[in-house]
C-alpha positions as CSV (number, residue, x, y, z in Angstrom):
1,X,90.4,-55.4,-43.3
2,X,90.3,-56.4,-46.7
3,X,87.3,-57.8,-48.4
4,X,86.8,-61.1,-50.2
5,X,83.9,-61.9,-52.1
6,X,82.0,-64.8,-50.3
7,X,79.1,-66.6,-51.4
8,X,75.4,-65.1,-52.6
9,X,71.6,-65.9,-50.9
10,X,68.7,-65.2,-51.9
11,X,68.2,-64.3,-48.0
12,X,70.5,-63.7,-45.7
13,X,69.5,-63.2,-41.9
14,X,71.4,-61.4,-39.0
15,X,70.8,-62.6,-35.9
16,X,70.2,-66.1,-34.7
17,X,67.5,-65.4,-31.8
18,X,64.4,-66.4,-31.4
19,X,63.0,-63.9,-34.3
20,X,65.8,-64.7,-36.9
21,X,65.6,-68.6,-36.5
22,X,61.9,-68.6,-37.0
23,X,61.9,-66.1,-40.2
24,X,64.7,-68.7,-41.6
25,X,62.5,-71.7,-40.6
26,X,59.5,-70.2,-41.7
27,X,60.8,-69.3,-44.5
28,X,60.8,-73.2,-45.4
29,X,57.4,-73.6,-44.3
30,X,56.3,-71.1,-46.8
31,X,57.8,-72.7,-50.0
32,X,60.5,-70.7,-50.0
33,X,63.4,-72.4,-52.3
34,X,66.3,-70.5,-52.3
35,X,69.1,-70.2,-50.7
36,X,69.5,-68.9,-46.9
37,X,71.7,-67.6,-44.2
38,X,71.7,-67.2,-40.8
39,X,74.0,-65.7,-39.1
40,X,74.6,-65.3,-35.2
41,X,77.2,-64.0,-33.3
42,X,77.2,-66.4,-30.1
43,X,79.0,-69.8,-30.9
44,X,76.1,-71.7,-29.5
45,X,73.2,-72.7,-32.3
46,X,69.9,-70.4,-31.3
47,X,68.2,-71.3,-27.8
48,X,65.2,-69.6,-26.0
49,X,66.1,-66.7,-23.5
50,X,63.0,-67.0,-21.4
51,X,64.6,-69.7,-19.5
52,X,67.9,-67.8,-18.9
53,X,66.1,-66.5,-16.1
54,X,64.0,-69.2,-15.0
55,X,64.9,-72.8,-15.3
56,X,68.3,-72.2,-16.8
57,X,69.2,-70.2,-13.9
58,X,68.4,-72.9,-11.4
59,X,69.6,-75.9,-13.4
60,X,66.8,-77.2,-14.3
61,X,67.7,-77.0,-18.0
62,X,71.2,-77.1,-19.7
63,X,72.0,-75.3,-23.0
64,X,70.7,-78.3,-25.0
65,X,67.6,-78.5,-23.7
66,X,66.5,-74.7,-24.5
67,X,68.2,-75.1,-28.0
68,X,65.4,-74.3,-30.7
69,X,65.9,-77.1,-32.8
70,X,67.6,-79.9,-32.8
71,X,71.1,-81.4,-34.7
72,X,70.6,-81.8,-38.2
73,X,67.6,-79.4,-38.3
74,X,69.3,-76.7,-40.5
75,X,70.5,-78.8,-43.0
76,X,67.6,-80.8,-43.3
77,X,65.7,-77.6,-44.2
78,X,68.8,-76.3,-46.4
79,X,69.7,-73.3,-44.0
80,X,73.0,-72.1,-43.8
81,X,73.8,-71.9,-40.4
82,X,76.8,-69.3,-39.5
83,X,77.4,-69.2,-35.6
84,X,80.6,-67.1,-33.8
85,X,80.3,-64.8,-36.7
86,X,79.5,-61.0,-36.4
87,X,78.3,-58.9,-39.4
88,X,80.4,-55.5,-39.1
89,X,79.4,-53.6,-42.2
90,X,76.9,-53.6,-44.5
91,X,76.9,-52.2,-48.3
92,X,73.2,-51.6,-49.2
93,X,73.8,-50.4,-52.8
94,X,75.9,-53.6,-53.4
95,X,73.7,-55.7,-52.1
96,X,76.9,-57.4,-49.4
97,X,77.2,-57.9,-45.7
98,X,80.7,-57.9,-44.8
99,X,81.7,-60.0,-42.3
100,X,84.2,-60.1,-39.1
101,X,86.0,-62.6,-41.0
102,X,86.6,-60.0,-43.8
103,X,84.0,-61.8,-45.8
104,X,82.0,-59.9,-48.0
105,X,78.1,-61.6,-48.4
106,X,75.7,-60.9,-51.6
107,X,72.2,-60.9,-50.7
108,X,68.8,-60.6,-52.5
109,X,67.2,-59.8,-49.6
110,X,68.7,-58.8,-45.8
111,X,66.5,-59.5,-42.2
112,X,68.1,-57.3,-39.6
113,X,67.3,-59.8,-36.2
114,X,70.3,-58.1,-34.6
115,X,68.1,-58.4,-31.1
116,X,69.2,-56.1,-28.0
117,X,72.1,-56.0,-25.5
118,X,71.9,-55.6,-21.8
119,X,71.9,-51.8,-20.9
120,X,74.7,-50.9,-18.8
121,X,74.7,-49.3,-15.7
122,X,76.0,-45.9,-16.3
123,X,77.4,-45.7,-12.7
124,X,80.9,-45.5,-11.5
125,X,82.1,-49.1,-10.3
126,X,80.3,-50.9,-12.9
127,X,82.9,-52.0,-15.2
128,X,83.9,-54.6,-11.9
129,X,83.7,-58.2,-12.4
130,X,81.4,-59.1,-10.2
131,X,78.5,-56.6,-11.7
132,X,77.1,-58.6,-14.3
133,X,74.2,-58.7,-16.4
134,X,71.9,-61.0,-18.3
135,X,71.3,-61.5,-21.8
136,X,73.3,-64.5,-23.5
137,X,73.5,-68.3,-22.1
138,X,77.2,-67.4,-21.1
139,X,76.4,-64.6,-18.6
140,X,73.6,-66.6,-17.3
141,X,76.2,-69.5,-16.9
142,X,78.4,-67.1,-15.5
143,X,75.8,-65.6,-13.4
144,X,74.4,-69.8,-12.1
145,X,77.6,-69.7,-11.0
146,X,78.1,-66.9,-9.1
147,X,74.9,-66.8,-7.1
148,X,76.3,-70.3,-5.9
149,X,78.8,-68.7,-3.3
150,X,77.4,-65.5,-3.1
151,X,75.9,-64.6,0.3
152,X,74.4,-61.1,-0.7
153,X,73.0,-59.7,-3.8
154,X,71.6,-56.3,-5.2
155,X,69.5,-56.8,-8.2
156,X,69.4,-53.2,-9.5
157,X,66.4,-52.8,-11.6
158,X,62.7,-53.7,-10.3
159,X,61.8,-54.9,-14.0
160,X,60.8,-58.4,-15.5
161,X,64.2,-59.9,-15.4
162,X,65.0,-58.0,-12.3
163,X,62.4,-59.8,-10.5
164,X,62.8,-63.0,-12.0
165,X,66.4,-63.1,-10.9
166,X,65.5,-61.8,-7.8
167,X,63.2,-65.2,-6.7
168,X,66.1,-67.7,-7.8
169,X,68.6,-65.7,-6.1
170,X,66.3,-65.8,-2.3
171,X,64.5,-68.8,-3.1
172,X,66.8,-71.3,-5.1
173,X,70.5,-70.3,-3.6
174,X,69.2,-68.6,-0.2
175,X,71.2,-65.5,-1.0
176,X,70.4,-62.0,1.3
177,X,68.4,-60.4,-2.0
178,X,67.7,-56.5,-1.8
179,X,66.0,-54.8,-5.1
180,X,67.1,-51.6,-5.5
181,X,64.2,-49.3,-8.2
182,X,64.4,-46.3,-9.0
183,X,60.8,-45.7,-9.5
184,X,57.9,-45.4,-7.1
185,X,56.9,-48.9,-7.8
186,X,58.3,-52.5,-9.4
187,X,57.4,-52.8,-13.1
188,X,55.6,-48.9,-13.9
189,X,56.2,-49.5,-16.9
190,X,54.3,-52.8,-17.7
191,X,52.4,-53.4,-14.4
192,X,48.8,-50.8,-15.0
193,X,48.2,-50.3,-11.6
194,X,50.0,-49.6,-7.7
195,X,47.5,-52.9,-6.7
196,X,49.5,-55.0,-9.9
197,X,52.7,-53.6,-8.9
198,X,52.0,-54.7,-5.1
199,X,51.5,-58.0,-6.1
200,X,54.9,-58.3,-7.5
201,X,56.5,-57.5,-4.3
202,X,55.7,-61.4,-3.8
203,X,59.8,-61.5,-4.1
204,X,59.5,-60.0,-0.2
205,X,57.7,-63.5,0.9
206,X,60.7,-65.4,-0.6
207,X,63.3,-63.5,1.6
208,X,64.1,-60.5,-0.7
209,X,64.1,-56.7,0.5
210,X,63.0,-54.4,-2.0
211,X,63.6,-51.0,-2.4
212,X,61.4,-48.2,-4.6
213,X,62.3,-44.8,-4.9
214,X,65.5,-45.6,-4.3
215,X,68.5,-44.7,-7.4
216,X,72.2,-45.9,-7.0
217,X,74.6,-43.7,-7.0
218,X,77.8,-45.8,-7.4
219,X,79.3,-49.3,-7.2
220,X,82.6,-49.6,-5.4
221,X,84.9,-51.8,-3.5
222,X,87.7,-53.7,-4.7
223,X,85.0,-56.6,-5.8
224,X,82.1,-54.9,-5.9
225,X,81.0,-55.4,-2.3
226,X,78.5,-52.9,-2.3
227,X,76.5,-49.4,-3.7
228,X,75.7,-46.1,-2.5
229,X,72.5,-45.2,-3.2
230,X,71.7,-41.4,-4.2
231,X,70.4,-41.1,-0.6
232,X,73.8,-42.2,1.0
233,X,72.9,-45.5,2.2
234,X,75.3,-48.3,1.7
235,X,74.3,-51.9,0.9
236,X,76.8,-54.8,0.7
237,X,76.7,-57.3,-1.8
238,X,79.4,-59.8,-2.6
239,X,77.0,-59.8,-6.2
240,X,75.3,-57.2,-8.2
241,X,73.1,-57.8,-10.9
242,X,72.5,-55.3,-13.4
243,X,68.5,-55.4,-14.6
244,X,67.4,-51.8,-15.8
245,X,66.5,-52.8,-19.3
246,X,68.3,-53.5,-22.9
247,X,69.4,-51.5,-25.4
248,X,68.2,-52.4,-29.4
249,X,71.1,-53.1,-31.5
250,X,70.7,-51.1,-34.1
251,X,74.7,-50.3,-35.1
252,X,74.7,-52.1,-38.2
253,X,71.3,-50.4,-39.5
254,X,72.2,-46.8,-38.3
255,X,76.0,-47.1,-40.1
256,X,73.9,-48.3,-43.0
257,X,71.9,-45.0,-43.0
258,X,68.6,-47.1,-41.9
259,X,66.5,-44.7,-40.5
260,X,66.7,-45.4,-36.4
261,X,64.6,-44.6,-33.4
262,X,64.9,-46.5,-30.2
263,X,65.1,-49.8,-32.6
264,X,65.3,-50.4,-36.7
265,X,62.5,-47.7,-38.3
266,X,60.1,-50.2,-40.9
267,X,56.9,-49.7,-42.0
268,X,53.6,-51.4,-41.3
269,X,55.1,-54.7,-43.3
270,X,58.1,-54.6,-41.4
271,X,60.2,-53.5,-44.1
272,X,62.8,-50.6,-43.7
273,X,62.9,-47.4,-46.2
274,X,65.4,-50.2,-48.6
275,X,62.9,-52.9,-49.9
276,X,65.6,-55.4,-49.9
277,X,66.1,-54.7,-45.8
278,X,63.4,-55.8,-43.3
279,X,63.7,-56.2,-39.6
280,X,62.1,-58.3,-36.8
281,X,62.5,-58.8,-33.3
282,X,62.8,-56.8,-30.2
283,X,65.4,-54.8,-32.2
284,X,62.5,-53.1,-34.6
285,X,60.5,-50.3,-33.9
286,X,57.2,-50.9,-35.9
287,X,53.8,-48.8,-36.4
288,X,51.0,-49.5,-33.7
289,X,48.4,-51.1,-35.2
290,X,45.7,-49.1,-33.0
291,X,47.5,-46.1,-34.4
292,X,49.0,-45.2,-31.5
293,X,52.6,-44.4,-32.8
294,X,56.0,-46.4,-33.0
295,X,56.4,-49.1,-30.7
296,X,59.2,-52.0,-30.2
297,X,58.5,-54.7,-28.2
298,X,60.6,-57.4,-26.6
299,X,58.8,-60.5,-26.1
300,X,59.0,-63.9,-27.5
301,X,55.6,-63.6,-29.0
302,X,56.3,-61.1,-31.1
303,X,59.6,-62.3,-32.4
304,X,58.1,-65.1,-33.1
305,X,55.4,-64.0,-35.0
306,X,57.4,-61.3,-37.0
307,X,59.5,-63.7,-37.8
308,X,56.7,-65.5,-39.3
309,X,55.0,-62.6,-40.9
310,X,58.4,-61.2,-42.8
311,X,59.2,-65.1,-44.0
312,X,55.5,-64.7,-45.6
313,X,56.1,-62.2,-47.4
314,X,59.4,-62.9,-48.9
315,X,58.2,-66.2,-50.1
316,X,55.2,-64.7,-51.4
317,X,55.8,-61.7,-52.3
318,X,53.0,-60.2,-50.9
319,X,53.4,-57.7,-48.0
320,X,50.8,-57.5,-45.9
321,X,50.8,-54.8,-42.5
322,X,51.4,-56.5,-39.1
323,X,48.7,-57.1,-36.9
324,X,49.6,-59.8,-34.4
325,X,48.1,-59.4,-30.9
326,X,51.2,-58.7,-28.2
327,X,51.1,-60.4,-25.3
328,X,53.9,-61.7,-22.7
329,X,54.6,-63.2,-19.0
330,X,56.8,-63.2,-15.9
331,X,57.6,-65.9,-13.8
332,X,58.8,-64.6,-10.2
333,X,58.5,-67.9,-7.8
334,X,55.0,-68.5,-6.8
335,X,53.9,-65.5,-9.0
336,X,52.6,-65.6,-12.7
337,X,52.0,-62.2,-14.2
338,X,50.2,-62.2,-17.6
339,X,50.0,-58.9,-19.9
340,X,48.3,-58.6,-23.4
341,X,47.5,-55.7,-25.6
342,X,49.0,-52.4,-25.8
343,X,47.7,-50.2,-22.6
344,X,49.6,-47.1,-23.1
345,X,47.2,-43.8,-23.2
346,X,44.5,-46.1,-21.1
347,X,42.2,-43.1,-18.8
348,X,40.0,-46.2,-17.3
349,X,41.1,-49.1,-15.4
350,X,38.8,-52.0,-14.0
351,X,39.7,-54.8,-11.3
352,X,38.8,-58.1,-11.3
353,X,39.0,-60.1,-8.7
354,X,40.3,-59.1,-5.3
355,X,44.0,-58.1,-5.2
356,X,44.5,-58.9,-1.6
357,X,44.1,-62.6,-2.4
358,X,47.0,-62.3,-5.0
359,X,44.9,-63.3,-8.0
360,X,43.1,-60.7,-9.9
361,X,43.3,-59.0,-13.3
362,X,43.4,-55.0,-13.8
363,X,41.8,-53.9,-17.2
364,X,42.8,-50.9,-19.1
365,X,40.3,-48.9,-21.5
366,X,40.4,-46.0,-23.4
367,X,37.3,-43.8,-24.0
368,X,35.2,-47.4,-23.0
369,X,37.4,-49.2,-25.9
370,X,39.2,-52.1,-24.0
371,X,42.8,-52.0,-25.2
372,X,44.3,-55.1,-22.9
373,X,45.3,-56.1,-19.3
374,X,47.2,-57.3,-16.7
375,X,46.4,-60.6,-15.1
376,X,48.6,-62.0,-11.5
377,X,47.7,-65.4,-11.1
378,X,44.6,-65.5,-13.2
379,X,45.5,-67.3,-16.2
380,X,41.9,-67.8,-17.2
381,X,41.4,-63.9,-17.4
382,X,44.7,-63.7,-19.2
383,X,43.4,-66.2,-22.0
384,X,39.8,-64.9,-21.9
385,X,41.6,-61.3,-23.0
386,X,43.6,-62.9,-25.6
387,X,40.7,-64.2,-27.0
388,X,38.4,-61.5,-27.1
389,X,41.3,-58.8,-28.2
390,X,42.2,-61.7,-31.0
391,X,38.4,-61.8,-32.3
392,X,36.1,-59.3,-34.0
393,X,35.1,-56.3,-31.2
394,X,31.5,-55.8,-32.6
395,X,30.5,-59.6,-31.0
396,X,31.8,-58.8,-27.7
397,X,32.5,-54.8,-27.2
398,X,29.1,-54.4,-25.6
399,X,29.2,-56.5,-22.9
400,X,32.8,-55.6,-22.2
401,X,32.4,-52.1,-21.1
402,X,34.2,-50.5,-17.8
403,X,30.8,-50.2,-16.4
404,X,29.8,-53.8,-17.1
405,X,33.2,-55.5,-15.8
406,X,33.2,-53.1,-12.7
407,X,29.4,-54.9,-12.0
408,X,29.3,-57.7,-9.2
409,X,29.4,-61.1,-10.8
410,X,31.3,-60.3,-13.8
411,X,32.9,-63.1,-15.0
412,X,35.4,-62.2,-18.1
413,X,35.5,-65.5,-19.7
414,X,31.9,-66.7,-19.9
415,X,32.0,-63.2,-21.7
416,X,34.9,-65.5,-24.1
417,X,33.4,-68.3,-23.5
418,X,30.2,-67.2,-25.1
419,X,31.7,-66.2,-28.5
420,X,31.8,-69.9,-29.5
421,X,28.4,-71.1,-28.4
422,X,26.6,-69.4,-31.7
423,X,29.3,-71.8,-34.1
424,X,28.6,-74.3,-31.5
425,X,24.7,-74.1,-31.8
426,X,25.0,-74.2,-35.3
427,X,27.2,-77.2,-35.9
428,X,24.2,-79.0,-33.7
429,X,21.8,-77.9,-36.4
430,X,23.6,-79.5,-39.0
């Protein structure tokens, strides 16, 4: 394809998520005045994705209402919006993007917001047409549809949107729902404990089967009307719905000769080994900031917020290292599960609350240091954590110890509650 010399910004930005609309946006916000692009690759301008699963999925909400901003937004704020365009290549020492179009693109600076793609199943049968997954507004369109006439479904995957996709499926369009995890329990990898992981079973109460410890082995039938699973065991489905995870794209970094690892390689400022190239989103792996190694997370939070923190430092020039607190959620029906902080390594947890009556919060610590938690139904605990993880440990580290919060009548947000009564008590005096 041959190349033709396009226009030049000051910063051009790939990937019109969540994380890329936000560093473009904020960006403005800032005082930034030059000139920007942002570029996506679905024709659609950039929408949420929690509510592909959720109120999209049942019709609540159409494309336009999870749209970010609305018409007339990005050319009020001088942002050059690109959408149905892929970037394919990417000259780092020329400072271009080359396009699908066979466009080449000067930048000053480049914000990799490439995002993540739906991980396949890597199972024989899953290239049918009726195995689908869910990323984009079109396969959850496709997929609204389909769970309109399908009678039973397989979610494969006992994850976040596994679950989520799950309770529609039983509870909105009354299909015959079986989970099929691989893994001892749903969610091992967010969910802290067996008694959090129980709770999420709520799916059962809406109709669904599920199914841990269980792998499949293949998809097959001339329409996908059922799996094997490794143990033999057949399971129709007129529907299966693919939910083991995404993959980071990280194509256009890697080709580049970005350094890659399970998502775009940057340093504490989210800026790659090129200091023209940064990154954000759930496509960059970034430096703990407890110090606990390379981590890449995919939440709205932190696309949000990286996307804030890069904008700030291009318009300023001042770099400084990313420290935002992660936290996320899960809708499944009736069920609200709440996670903040970053648990992994945790050798202590402590309950709160009684898991039996399906609102309680598990605590992780490490070495008596409170890293974060799980809450099911207990928002209050879930925004008491944010709060105290979000504020300076030495006014509250003492009274939050595994030994304290395991004591009868521990309640975690007077423990919040209290870190504003010595401001409080001293706006009085005034």
């Amino acid at each position: 394809m041959a190349r033709t010399l396009g226009a030049r910004y000051d910063v051009v930005i790939v990937g019109a998520g969540r994380a890329g609309a936000q560093t473009a946006s904020s960006l403005r916000d800032e005082g930034f005045t030059g000139e920007i692009l942002l570029i996506g690759d679905e024709a659609s301008a950039p929408y949420d994705r929690p509510p592909l699963s959720k109120s999209f999925l049942i019709g609540q909400e159409s494309l336009d209402d999870i749209t970010l901003h609305g018409q007339g937004f990005y050319e009020s704020r001088r942002i050059t919006l690109s959408t149905g365009t892929s970037a394919v290549g990417l000259d780092r020492a020329a400072g271009n993007l080359l396009l699908d179009c066979g466009q080449a693109i000067g930048y000053g600076r480049l914000v990799l917001a490439t995002g993540a793609r739906a991980r396949p199943l890597p199972l024989s049968g899953s290239e049918l047409g009726r195995v689908v997954g869910l990323r984009t507004a079109a396969d959850a369109t496709f997929l609204r549809k389909a769970l309109a006439t399908a009678g039973r479904v397989v979610v494969v995957g006992g994850g976040f949107i596994g679950l989520e996709v799950a309770a529609v499926a039983a509870r909105t369009y009354g299909c015959e729902v079986v989970v099929v995890e691989a893994l001892p329990r749903l969610m091992s990898r967010s969910a802290l404990r067996p008694s959090a992981s129980g709770a999420l079973r709520n799916v059962e109460s809406l109709g669904a089967r599920v199914l841990t410890g269980t792998a499949i082995a293949a998809v097959h039938g001339s329409d996908a009307d059922g799996v094997t699973t490794a143990d033999g065991d057949f399971i129709p489905a007129d529907l299966v719905i693919c939910g083991v995870g995404v993959l980071p794209n990280t194509q256009l970094a890697e080709a580049a000769g970005l350094a890659v690892a399970n998502g775009v390689l940057v340093d504490e400022t989210l800026c790659t080994a090129d200091p023209r190239v940064w990154a954000v989103g759930d496509c960059t792996a970034f430096p703990s900031a407890d110090g606990a190694g390379t981590v890449r997370l995919e939440s709205l939070q932190n696309a949000t917020d990286q996307g804030r923190h890069v904008a700030r430092a291009l318009a300023t020039g001042t770099a400084e290292p990313y420290r935002a607190l992660p936290w996320f959620w899960s809708d499944q029906g009736d069920l609200r599960f709440q996670s903040v902080g970053l648990t992994d390594g945790h050798d202590r947890t402590v309950v709160l609350g009684d898991p039996g009556s399906g609102s309680f919060s598990v605590l992780a610590f490490r070495e008596g240091r409170l890293l974060g938690g799980d809450s099911v139904n207990a928002a209050s605990d879930h925004r008491a954590l944010r709060r105290l993880l979000a504020t300076g440990r030495e006014r509250w580290e003492a009274a939050v110890t595994p030994e304290a919060c395991a004591a009868p009548g521990f309640v975690l947000r007077d423990v919040a509650r209290g870190l504003a009564e010595p401001r409080a008590a001293a706006s009085r005096l005034v």
